[in-house]
ROLUMGU-844725 format. One record per atom (N, C-alpha, C, O): x, y, z negated; residue in three letters. Coordinates in steps of 0.2 Angstrom, whole numbers, padded with zeros to 4 digits, always signed. Example, Ala and Ser with C-alpha at 12.3 -4.5 7.8 and 13.67 -1.06 7.14 Angstrom:
BEGIN
+0066-0028-0039ALA+0062-0022-0039ALA+0066-0016-0039ALA+0071-0017-0042ALA+0064-0011-0035SER+0068-0005-0036SER+0064+0000-0039SER+0067+0006-0040SER
END
This chain:
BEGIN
+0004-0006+0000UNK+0000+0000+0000UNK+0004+0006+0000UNK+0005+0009-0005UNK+0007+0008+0005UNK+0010+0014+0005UNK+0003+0020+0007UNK-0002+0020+0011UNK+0008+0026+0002UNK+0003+0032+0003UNK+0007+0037+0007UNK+0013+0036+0006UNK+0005+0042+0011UNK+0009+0046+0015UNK+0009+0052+0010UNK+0013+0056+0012UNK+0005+0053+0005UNK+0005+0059+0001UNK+0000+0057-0006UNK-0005+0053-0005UNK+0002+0062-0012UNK+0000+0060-0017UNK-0009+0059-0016UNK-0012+0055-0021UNK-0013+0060-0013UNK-0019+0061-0013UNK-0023+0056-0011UNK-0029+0055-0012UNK-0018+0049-0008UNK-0021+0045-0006UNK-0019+0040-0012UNK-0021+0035-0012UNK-0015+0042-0016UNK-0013+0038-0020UNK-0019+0036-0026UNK-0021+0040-0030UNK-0022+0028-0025UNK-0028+0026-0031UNK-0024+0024-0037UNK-0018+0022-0037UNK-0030+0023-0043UNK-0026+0020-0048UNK-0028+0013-0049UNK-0032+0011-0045UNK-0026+0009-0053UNK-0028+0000-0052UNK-0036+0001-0055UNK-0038-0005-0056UNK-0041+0005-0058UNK-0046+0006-0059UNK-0051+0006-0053UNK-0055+0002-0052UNK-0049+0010-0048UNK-0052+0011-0041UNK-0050+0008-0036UNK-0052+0009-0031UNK-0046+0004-0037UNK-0043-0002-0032UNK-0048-0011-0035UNK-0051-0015-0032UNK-0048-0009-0041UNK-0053-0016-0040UNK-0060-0016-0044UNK-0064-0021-0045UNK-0061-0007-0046UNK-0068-0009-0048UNK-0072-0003-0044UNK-0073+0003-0045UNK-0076-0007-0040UNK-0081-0001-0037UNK-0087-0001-0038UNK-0091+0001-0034UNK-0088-0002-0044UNK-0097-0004-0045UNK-0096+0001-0052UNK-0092+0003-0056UNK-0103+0003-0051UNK-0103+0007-0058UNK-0101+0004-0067UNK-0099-0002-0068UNK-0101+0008-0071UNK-0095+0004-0078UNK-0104+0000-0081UNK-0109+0004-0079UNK-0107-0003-0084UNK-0112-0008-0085UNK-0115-0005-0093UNK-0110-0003-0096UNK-0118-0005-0094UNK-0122-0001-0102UNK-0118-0008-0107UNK-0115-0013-0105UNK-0120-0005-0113UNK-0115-0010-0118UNK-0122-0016-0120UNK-0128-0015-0119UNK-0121-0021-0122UNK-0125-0029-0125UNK-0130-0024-0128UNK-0136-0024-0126UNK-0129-0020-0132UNK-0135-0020-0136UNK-0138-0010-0136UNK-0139-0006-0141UNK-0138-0009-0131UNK-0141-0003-0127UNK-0147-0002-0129UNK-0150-0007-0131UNK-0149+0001-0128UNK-0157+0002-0132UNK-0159+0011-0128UNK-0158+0015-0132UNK-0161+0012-0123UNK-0163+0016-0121UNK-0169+0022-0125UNK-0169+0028-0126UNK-0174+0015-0129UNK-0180+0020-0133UNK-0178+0023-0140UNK-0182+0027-0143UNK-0171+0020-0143UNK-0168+0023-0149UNK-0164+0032-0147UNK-0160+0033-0143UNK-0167+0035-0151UNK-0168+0043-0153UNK-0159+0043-0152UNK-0154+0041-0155UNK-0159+0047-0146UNK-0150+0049-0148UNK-0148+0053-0153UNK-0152+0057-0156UNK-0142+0052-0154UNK-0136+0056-0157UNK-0140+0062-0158UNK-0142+0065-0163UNK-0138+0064-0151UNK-0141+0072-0151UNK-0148+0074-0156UNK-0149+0079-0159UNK-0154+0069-0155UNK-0161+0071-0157UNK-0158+0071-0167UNK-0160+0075-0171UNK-0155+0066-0168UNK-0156+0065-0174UNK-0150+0070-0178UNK-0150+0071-0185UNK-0146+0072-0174UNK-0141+0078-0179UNK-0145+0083-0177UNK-0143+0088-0180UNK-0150+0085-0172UNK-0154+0091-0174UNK-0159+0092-0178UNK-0159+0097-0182UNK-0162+0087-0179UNK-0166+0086-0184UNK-0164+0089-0191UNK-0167+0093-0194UNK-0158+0085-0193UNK-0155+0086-0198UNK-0153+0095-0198UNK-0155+0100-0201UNK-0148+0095-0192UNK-0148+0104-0194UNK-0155+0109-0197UNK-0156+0112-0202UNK-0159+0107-0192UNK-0165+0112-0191UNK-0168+0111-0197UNK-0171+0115-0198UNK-0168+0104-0204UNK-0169+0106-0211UNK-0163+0105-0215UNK-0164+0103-0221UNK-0158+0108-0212UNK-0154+0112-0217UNK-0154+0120-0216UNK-0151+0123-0220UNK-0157+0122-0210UNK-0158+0129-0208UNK-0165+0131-0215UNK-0167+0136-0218UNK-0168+0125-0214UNK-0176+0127-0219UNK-0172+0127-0226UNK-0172+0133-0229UNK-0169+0123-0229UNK-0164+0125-0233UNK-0159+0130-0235UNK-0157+0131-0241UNK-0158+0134-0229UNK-0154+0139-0230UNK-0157+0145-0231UNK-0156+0150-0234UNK-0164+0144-0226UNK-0168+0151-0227UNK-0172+0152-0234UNK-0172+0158-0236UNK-0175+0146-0236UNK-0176+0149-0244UNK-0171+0150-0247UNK-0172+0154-0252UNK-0165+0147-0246UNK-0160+0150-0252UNK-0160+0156-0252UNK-0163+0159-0257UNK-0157+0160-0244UNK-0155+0167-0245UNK-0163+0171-0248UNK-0162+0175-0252UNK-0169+0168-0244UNK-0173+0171-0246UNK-0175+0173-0255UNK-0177+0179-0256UNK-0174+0170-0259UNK-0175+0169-0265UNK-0167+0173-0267UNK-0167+0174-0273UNK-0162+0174-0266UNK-0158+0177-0266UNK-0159+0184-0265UNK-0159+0188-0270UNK-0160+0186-0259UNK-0163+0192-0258UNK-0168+0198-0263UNK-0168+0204-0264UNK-0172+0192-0265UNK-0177+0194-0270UNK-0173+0196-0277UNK-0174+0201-0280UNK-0169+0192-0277UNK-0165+0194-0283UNK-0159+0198-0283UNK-0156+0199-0288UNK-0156+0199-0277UNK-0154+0205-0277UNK-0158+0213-0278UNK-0155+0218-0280UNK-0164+0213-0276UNK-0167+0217-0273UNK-0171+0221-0280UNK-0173+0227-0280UNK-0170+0213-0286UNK-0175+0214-0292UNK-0167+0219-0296UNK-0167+0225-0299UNK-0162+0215-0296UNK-0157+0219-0299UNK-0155+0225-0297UNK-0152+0228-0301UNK-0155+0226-0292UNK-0154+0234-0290UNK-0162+0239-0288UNK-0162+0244-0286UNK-0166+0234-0290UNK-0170+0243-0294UNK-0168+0242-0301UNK-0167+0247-0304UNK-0168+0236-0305UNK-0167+0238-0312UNK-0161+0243-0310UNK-0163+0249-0312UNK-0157+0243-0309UNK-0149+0244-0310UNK-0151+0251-0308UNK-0146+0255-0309UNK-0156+0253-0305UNK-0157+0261-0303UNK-0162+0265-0307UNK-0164+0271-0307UNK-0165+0260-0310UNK-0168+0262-0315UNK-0165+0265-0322UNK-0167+0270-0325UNK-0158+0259-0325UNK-0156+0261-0329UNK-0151+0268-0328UNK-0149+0271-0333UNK-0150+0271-0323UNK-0146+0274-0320UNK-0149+0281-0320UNK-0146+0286-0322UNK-0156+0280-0317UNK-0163+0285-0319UNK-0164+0287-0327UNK-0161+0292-0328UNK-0165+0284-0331UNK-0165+0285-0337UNK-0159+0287-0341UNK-0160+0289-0347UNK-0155+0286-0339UNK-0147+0286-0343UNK-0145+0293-0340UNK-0140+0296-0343UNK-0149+0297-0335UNK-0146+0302-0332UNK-0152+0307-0336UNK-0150+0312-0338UNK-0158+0305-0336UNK-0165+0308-0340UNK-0164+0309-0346UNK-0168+0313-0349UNK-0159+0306-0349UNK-0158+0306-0355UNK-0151+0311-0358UNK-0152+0314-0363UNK-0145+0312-0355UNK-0140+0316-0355UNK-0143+0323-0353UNK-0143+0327-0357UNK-0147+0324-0347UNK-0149+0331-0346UNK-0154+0333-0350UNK-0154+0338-0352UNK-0159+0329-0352UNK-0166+0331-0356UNK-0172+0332-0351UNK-0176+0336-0353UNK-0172+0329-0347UNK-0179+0329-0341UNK-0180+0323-0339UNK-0177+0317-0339UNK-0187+0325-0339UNK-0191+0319-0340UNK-0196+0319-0335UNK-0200+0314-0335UNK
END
């Protein structure tokens, strides 16, 4: 098998197999891929993350009006206005 240029040159995979590569013994078409079942999973750990921050939020939001509140008062109270 001489080649006049690298282009014609095959590898020992295309010289003796020409048929497509064959699915494996225990191939299962109707089972849920990879892909179906790690999105699944993200898409509830996104449900998971959005009430974390959510409920987080709430408590930042409770602690800075306190914290503006005490800031109101501690200022109403050095000046004498109310």
């Amino acid at each position: 098998m001489a080649a006049s240029n690298s282009y014609e040159v095959t590898s020992w995979a295309d010289q003796w197999d020409n048929g497509p590569d064959p699915y494996p013994a225990n191939y299962d078409p109707s089972k849920t891929s990879t892909k179906d079942k790690y999105t699944k999973k993200v898409g509830e750990g996104f449900g998971k993350t959005k009430s974390v921050a959510s409920s987080g939020m709430k408590k930042v939001k409770t602690g800075a009006h306190v914290g503006f509140q005490w800031i109101k008062e501690k200022y109403h109270q050095t000046t004498g206005k109310q």
